[in-house]
PLY file of the C-alpha trace (Angstrom):
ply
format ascii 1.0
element vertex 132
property float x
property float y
property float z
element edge 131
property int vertex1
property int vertex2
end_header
0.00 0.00 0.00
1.98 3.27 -1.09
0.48 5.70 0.61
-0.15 4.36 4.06
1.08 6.93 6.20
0.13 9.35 9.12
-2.47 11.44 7.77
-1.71 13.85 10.48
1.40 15.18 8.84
-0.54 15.48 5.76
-3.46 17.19 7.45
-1.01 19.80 9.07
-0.68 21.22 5.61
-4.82 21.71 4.79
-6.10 25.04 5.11
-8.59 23.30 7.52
-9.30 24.54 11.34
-7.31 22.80 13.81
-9.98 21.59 15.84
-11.30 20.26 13.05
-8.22 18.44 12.01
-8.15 16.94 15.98
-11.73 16.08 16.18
-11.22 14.32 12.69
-8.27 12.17 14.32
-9.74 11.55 17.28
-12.51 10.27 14.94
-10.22 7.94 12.86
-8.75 6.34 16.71
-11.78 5.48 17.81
-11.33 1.49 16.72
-9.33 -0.91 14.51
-11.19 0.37 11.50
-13.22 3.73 11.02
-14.66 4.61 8.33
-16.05 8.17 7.24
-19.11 7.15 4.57
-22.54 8.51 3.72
-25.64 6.53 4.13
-26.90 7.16 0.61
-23.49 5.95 -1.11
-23.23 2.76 -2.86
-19.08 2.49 -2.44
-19.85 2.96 1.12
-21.81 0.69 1.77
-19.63 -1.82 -0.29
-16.87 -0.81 2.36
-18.98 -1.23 5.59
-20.07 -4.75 3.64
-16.23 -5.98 2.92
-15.43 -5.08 6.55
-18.12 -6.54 8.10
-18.08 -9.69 6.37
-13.88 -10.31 7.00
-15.36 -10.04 10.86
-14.21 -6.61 11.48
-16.95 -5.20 13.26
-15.86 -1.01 11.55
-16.56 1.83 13.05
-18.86 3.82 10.66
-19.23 7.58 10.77
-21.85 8.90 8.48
-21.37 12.44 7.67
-24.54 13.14 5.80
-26.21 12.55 9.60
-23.26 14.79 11.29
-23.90 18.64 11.34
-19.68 18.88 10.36
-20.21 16.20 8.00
-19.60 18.86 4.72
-16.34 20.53 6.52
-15.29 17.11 7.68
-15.71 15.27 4.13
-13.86 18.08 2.83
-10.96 17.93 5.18
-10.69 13.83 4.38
-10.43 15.04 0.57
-7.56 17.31 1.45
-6.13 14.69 3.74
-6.53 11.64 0.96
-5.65 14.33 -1.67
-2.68 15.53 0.09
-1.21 11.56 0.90
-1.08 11.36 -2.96
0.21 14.24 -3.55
-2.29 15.79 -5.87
-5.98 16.70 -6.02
-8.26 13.34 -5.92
-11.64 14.26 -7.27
-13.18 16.61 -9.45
-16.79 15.78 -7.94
-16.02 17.06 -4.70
-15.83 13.59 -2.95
-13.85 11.34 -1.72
-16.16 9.03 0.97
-15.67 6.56 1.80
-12.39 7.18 3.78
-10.99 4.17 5.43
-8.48 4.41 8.77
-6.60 1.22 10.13
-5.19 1.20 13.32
-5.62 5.21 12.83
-3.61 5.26 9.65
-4.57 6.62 6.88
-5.51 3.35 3.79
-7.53 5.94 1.39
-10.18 5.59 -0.20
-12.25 2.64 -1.77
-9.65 2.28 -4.56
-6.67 1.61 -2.18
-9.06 -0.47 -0.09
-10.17 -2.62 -3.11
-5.97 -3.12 -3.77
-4.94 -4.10 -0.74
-7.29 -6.40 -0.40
-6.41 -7.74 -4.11
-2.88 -8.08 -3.31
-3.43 -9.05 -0.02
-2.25 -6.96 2.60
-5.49 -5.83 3.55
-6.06 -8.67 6.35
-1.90 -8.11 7.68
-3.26 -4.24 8.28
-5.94 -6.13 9.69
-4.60 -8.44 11.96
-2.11 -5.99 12.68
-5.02 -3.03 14.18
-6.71 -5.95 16.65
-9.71 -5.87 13.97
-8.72 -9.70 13.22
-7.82 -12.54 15.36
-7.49 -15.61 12.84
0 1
1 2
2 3
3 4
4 5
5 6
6 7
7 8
8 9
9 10
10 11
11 12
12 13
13 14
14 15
15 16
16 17
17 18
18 19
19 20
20 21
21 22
22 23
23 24
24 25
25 26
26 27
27 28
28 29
29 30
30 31
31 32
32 33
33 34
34 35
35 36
36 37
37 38
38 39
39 40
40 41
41 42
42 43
43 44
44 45
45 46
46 47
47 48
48 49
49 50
50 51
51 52
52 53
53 54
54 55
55 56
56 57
57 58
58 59
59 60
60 61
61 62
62 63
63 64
64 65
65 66
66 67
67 68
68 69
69 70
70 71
71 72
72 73
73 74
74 75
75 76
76 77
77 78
78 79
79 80
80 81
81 82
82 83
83 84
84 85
85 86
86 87
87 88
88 89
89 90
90 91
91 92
92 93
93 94
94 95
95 96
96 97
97 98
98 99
99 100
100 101
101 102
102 103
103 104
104 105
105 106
106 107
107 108
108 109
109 110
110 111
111 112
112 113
113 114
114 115
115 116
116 117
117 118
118 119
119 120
120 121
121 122
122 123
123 124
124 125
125 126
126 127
127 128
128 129
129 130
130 131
């Protein structure tokens, strides 16, 4: 996975509030897999099914039922944009956003790769969201 890496150094560099930076992190720690989605998305729920069927129980935040939810989906596409080092979308969006063991994975592309070339269940294992 290329781009696995502390989002927080990345997020340091968005024009974003700080306190919305921290409550974003504090967000992303808050189990062995979070991930940011909207309830009406079809590639989120696609992620919340992968996850939940490997057995590991994610944490979901849905920003379209979170009053930040705009500022914070716009922060994770600075903070996804930023970890590759160029702008991600045109459309605005970028959910869902998937954390491991706080780190940063991306979106449902790099989610979709790593579990292709298998190191999705490693990051796995490795976050206490697997046991076998």
């Amino acid at each position: 996975m290329p781009y696995r890496s502390d989002a927080w150094t990345t997020a340091a560099t968005c024009p974003f509030p700080p306190d919305l930076l921290q409550r974003i992190e504090r967000m992303a720690r808050e189990g062995p897999v979070v991930i940011f989605s909207s309830s009406t998305c079809c590639m989120c729920h696609a992620a919340k099914s992968l996850f939940s069927g490997m057995g590991a129980s994610p944490t979901v935040h849905e920003l379209d039922r979170d009053p930040a939810g705009r500022d914070i989906e716009k922060a994770l596409l600075g903070i996804v944009g930023g970890a590759l080092g160029r702008p991600l979308s045109t459309t605005g969006t970028v959910l869902p956003v998937v954390f491991i063991g706080g780190m940063l994975v991306g979106s449902m592309d790099r989610v979709m790769a790593s579990h292709i070339n298998g190191t999705l269940v490693p990051l796995l294992k490795e976050a206490g969201a697997l046991w076998l």
